[in-house]
Structures are given as C-alpha cells and as structure tokens.
C-alpha positions as a LaTeX table, in Angstrom:
\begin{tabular}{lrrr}
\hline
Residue & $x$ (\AA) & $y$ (\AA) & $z$ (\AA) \\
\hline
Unk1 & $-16.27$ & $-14.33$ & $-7.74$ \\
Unk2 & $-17.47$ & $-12.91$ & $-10.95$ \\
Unk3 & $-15.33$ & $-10.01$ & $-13.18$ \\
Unk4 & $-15.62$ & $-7.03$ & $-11.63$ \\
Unk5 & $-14.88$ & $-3.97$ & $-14.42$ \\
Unk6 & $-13.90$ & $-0.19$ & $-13.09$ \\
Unk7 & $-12.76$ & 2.73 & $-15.75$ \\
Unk8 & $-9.69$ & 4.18 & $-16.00$ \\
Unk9 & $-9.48$ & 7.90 & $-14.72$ \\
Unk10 & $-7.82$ & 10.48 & $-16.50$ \\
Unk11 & $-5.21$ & 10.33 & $-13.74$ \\
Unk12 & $-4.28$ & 6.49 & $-14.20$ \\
Unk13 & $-6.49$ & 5.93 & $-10.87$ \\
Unk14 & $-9.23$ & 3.39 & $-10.06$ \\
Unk15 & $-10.86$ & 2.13 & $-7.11$ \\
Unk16 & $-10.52$ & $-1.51$ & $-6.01$ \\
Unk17 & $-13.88$ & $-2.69$ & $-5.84$ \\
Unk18 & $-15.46$ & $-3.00$ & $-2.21$ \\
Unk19 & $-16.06$ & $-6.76$ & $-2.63$ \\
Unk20 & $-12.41$ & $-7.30$ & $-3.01$ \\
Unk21 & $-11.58$ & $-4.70$ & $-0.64$ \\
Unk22 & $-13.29$ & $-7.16$ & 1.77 \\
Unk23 & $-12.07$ & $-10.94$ & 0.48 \\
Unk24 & $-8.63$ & $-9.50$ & 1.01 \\
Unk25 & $-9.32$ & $-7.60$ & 4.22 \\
Unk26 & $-7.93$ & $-4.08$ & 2.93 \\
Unk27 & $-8.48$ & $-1.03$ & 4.19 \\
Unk28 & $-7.19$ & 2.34 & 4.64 \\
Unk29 & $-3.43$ & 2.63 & 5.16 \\
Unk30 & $-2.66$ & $-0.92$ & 4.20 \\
Unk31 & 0.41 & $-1.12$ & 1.60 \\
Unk32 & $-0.85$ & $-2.50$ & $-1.64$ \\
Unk33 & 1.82 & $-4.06$ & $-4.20$ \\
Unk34 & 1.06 & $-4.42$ & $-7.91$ \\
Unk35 & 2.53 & $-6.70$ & $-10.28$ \\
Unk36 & 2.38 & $-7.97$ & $-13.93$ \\
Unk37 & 1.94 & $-11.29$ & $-14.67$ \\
Unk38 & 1.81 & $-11.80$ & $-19.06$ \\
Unk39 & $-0.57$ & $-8.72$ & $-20.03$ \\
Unk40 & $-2.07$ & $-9.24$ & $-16.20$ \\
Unk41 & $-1.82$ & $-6.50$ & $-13.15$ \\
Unk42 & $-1.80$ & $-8.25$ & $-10.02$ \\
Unk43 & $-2.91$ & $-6.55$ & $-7.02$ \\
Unk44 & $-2.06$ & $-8.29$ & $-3.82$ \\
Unk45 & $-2.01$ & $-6.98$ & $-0.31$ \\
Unk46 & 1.27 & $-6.84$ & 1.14 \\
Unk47 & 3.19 & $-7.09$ & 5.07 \\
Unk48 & 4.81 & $-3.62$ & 5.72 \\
Unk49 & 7.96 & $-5.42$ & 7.55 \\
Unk50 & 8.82 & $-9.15$ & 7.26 \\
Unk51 & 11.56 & $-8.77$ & 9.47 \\
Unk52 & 9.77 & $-6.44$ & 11.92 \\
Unk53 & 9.88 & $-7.34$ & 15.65 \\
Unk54 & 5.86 & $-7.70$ & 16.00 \\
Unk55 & 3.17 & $-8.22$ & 12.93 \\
Unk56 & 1.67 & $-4.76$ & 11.39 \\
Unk57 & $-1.36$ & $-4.41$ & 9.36 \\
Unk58 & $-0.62$ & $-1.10$ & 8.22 \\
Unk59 & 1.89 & 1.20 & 8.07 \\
Unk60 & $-0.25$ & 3.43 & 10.64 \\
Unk61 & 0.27 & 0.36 & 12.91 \\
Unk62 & 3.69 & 0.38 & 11.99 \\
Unk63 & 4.61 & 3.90 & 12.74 \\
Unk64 & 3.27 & 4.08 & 16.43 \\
Unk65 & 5.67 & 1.40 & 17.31 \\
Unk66 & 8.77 & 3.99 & 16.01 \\
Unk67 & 10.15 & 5.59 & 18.27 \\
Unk68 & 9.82 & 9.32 & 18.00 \\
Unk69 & 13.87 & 9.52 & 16.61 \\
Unk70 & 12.94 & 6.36 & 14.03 \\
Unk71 & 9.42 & 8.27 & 13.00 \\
Unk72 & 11.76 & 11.48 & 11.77 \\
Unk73 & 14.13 & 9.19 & 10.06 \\
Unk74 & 11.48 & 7.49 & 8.37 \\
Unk75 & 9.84 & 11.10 & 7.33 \\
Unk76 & 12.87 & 12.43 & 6.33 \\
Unk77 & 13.33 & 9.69 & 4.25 \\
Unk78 & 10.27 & 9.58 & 2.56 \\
Unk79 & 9.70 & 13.53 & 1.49 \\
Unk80 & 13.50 & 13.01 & 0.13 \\
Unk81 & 12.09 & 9.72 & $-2.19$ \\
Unk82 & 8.63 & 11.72 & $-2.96$ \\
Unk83 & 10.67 & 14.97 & $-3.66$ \\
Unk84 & 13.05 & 12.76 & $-6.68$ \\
Unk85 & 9.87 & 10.96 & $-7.77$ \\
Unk86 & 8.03 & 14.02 & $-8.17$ \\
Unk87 & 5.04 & 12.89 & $-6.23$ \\
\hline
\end{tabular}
C-alpha cells in the first residue's frame, strides 16, 4: 500500500483513511489502540476482552452480552473515568 497523508485538525483529530479502515476491518465502535514506536504512531485495532467468555468485535457487541446490573457498573464506571479525564 502506498503513504496515505491526512492533516492534523485543530482539535488533534484525523480520520483513518477508508482504505485502511478496510485492510484492518474497522468500523464504527471498534476499540482502536495507538502506540509509539521511535518518532512512529502505531494504530492497530484491538480485542475489547481477551479474557472474555465469547469473542467481541466491538464494544457494542460487548455490551449486549452484560447483563443489565454489569451494563450500570460498566456506565458508572466510565462517566466517573471521563468526569477525572475531563472528556
């Protein structure tokens, strides 16, 4: 695959190019981890659960199989760790 080059917005975002997108079978809702690698950002697509009872491709996927008690927890949880990160 050739270089593929995106700008920076003024909010630090960019948009992984849909070529990519499809290589690495990514789509909305799947959990994306970044990296650095020397002055490199790797971008790789990443499980939700590795220790998870079935396989999940995203954490949509992952979420219906919560039960209603372990989908509050799991809210909770997150507004608490958006709420100190000041998302």
């Amino acid at each position: 695959m050739n270089k593929t080059y995106r700008f920076l917005g003024r909010n630090g975002r960019t948009t992984i190019p849909i070529q990519i997108r499809r290589m690495l079978n990514i789509g909305k809702g799947d959990l994306i981890g970044y990296s650095i690698q020397g002055n490199t950002v790797v971008v790789t697509k990443e499980k939700v659960c590795n220790n998870c009872k079935t396989e999940h491709d995203s954490v949509q996927e992952m979420a219906e199989q919560l039960t209603p008690q372990e989908r509050r927890e799991m809210l909770s949880y997150l507004m608490k760790k958006a709420r100190r990160e000041k998302c």
